[in-house]
N, C-alpha and C positions, 0 to 999 in steps of 0.2 A: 491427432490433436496434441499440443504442449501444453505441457503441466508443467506446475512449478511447484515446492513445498514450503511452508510454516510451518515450524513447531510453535505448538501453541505455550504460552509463558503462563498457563495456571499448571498443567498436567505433564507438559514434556513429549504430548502425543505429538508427531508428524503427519501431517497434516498434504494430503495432495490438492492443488489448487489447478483447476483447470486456466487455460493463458485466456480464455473467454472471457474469464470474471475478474479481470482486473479493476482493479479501483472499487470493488464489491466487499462489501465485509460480509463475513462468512458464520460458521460457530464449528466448534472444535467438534469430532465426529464421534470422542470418547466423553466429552465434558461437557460439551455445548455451551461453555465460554464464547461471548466474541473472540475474534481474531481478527488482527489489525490488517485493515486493505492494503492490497500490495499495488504498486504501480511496478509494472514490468519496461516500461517503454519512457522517457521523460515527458513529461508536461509543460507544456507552453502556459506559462503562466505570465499576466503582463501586474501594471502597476496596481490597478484593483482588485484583481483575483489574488496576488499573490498573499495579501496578508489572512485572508480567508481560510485560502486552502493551509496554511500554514498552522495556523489558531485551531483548526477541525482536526488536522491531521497528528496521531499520537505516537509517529514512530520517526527513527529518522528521517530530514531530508538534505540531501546533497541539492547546491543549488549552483548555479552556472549560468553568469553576467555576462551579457555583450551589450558593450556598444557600436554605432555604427562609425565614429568618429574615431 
């Protein structure tokens, strides 16, 4: 199985995230802080989700526009 890591931004503890729990928010394993959900893969996101997931979401996002014209 893939894992991926977070360090978490209270403690500086590294953090193993299984690739299962994407999009899952978690808590830090030394602090039990949250820790910010990771997406590993992109997200289809259209014109009503996007402002959503954007407003919810508290860590970077990289976004990437097509059109079909």
């Amino acid at each position: 199985m893939s894992s991926y890591t977070i360090t978490c931004s209270s403690c500086g503890t590294v953090n193993r995230i299984p690739a299962d729990k994407q999009g899952k928010t978690g808590r830090c394993g030394t602090c039990h802080n949250p820790l910010l959900a990771l997406y590993f893969q992109p997200q289809s996101l259209n014109e009503r989700s996007f402002d959503d997931f954007v407003k919810g979401y508290h860590g970077p996002v990289l976004a990437e526009f097509w059109a079909p014209w």
